[in-house]
C-alpha positions, 0 to 999 in steps of 0.5 A, spaced: 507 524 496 505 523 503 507 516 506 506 520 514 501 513 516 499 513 523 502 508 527 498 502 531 500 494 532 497 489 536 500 483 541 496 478 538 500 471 536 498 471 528 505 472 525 509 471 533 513 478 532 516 477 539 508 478 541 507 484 537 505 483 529 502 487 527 486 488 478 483 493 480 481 494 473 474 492 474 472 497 480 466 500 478 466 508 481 458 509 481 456 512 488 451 508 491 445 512 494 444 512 502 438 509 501 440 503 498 444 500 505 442 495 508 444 493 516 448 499 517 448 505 521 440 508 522 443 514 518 444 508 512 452 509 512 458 505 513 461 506 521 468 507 519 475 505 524 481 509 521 486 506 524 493 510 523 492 517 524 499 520 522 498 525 515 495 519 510 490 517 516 488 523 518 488 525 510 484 519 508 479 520 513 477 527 511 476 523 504 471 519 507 467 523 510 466 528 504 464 521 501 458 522 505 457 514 505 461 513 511 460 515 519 467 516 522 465 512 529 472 511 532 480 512 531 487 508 533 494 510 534 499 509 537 500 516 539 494 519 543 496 526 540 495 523 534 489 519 535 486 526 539 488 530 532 484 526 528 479 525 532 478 531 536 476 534 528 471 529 526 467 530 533 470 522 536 468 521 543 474 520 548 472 512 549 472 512 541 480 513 541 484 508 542 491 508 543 498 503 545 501 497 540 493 493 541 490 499 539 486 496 532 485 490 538 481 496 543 477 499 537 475 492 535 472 490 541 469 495 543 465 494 537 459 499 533 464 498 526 462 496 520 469 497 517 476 500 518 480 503 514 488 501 516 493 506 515 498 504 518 506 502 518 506 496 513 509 492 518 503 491 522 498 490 516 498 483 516 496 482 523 491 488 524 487 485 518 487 478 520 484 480 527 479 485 523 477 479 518 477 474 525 472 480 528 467 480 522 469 488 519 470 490 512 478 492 511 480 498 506 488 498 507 493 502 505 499 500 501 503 496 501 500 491 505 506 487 508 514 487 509 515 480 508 513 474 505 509 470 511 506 477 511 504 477 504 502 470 505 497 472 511 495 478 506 492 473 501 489 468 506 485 474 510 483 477 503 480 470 502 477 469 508 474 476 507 471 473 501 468 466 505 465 471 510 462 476 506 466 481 508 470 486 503 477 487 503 481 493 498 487 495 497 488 502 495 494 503 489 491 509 486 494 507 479 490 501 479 483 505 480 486 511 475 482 511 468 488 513 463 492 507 466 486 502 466 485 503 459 492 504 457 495 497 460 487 494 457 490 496 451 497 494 451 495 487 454 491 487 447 496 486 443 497 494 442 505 495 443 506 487 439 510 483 443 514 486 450 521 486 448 524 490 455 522 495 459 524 500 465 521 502 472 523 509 476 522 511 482 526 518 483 524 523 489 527 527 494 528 525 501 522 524 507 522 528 513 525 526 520 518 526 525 522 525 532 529 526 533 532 518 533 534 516 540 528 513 543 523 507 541 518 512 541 522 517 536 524 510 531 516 509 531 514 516 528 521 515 523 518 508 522 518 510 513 527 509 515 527 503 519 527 496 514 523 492 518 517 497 520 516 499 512 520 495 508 525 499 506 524 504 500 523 498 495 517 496 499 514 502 502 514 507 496 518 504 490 511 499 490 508 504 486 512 504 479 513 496 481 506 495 482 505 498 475 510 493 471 507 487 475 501 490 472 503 491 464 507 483 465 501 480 468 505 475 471 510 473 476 518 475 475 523 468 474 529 471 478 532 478 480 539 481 481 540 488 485 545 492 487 543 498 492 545 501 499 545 508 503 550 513 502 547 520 503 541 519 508 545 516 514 542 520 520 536 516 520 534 509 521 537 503 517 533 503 510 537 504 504 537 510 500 538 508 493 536 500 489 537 498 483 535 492 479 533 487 474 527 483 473 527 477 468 520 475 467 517 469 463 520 470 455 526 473 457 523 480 458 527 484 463 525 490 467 530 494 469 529 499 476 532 504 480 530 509 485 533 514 490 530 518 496 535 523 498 536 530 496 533 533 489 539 534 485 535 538 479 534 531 475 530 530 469 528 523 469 525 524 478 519 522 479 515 515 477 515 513 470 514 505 466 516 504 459 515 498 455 518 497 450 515 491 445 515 491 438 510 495 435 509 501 440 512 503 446 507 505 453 510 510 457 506 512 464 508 517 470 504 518 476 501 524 476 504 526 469 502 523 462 500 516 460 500 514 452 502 508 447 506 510 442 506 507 435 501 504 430 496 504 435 497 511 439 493 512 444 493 519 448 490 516 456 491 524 458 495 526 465 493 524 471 496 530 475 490 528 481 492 521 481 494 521 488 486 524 490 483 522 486 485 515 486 484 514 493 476 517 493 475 512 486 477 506 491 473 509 497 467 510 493 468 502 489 469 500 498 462 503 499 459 500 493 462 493 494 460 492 502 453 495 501 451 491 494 455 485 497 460 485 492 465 480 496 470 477 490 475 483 494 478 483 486 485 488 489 487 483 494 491 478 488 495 484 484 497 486 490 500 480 493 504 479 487 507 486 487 509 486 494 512 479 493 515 483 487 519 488 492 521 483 497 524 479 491 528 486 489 530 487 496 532 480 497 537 480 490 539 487 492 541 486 500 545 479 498 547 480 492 545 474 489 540 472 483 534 470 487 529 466 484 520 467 485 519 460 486 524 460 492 523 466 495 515 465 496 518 459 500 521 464 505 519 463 512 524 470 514 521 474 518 522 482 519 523 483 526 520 490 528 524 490 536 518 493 539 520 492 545 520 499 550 513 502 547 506 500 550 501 495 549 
């Protein structure tokens, strides 16, 4: 799975970063024809902004081009070799690639966007939103949305503000538009697996690879997947994944956390752990249980992202990109989901469309995905102190992650 995201911020004062901050169930996928848009383009497609344009940005931005609904207008990143890798192969016009810390600031105000994709280092997602929502342009942004919980908070206020001047706001977790996955959890919330009893979550990979010898602010930008306060730690950034299903399955938020975790074997690179483990108490004293690592492959069996629940009349088990079944009275066979990763994306990039030009503006993916980050940050928190932390007082939480900016350019 990529996590390589392009790299851009901003120098506004939203969230103050030391003057640089940076359900979906019921998605509908029917592709709308050219000809039913409305206030766009003459060609009826969306003018699209790719801000980010590292692997997974420029990866997206060839889905929404093959879309053939979109029109690829203008790029940002910090990295003008990156902004030029992108731009340069959807035929941008030099003026239309943008570059610096303001560089989503640059694309905005130079106008001709109906919307922008943000694929960029969570970190800066609440404030590049923010300005995006401020500046009248539809937001498709990349998970997971924040690193702390101020960001989150922004996150759902801007999700809200979109709604109020009718703008679309989508989130894209691939799993929440996956067919097997929305049946399967509909049934289980059905009643089909009984009563939840327990359940576990799992997220067991390999490590990622370094982008920049570390030594230089430049090089901390490019290697931002290792540093805690620019992705929010492996919990966070990739982790989301598998939590993000369990707040799915639970449908509400957890009571408290306890973790352990810490960094072993990845130490030559930035500061996030590689390994979590945790506990998740929610309402009815339903406990999940959570692991994960991010160093090398040791040939386990259990590596990749699975969820089981456990109730008392059947059992759900999920993989990302493997099968997804209810067993028990109720057996249900949802399938393998092996191009989840793709196909997800291009669910979301068609539901995006479908929802800016109907004028669908209920932004259904911006609640979900608040909790599920707020999931993480709770995990962290419990791991990193070592203590039980309760939800109700972590959304109180005015801590915020200072990403040390200093030394790059505005």
């Amino acid at each position: 799975m990529s996590t390589e995201h392009g790299v851009s911020g901003s120098n506004g004062a939203f969230l103050d970063r030391r003057k640089f901050v940076a359900g979906a169930a019921a998605l509908s996928f029917a592709v709308v024809k050219p000809e039913a848009v409305r206030g766009f383009a003459a060609n009826g497609k969306i003018r699209l902004g790719i801000v980010g344009c590292g692997g997974r940005g420029g990866w997206i931005a060839n889905l929404f081009k093959q879309n053939g609904n979109y029109e690829i207008v203008a790029v940002a990143d910090y990295f003008k070799d990156r902004a030029d890798n992108v731009g340069g192969k959807h035929n941008i016009a030099e003026n239309k690639r943008f570059t610096g810390l303001a560089c989503d600031k640059k694309l905005l105000a130079a106008g001709g966007v109906d919307a922008v994709a943000i694929i960029t280092p969570p970190y800066f997602h609440p404030e590049e939103a923010a300005v995006a929502v401020d500046a009248g342009v539809h937001v498709y942004l990349a998970k997971p949305i924040a690193v702390d919980v101020p960001g989150c908070l922004s996150i759902e206020a801007s999700g809200k503000k979109a709604g109020e001047k009718k703008l679309c706001f989508l989130v894209d977790f691939q799993t929440r538009a996956n067919e097997p996955f929305i049946e399967a959890i509909k049934r289980v919330h059905a009643g089909d697996i009984g009563e939840y009893c327990f359940g576990q979550a799992s997220y067991l990979t390999g490590r990622l690879g370094k982008q920049a010898d570390p030594g230089t602010p430049e090089a901390r930008l490019r290697n931002w997947v290792f540093d805690k306060a620019l992705s929010g730690d492996i919990i966070t950034e990739q982790n989301i994944h598998t939590l993000d299903v369990a707040s799915w399955i639970m449908n509400a938020a957890p009571v408290f956390a306890t973790g352990a975790g810490g960094r072993k074997e990845r130490t030559d690179v930035g500061d996030c752990w590689d390994h979590f483990a945790c506990v998740f108490v929610y309402p009815n004293n339903v406990g999940i249980t959570f692991m994960s690592k991010q160093y090398k492959e040791f040939g386990e069996p259990q590596s990749g992202i699975r969820n089981l629940m456990f109730g008392t009349k059947g059992t759900l088990e999920t993989e990302y990109g493997g099968e997804v079944l209810i067993r028990g009275d109720k057996f249900y066979r949802g399938g393998r989901t092996a191009g989840i990763y793709q196909e997800g994306a291009v669910n979301n990039i068609v539901a995006f469309h479908k929802s800016v030009t109907e004028g669908i503006y209920d932004n259904p993916t911006v609640a979900p995905s608040v909790r599920s980050n707020l999931v993480t940050i709770l995990g962290r928190t419990a791991a990193y102190t070592g203590e039980q932390v309760y939800w109700d007082k972590l959304i109180k939480s005015t801590e915020r992650l200072d990403a040390r900016l200093e030394g790059l350019k505005a």
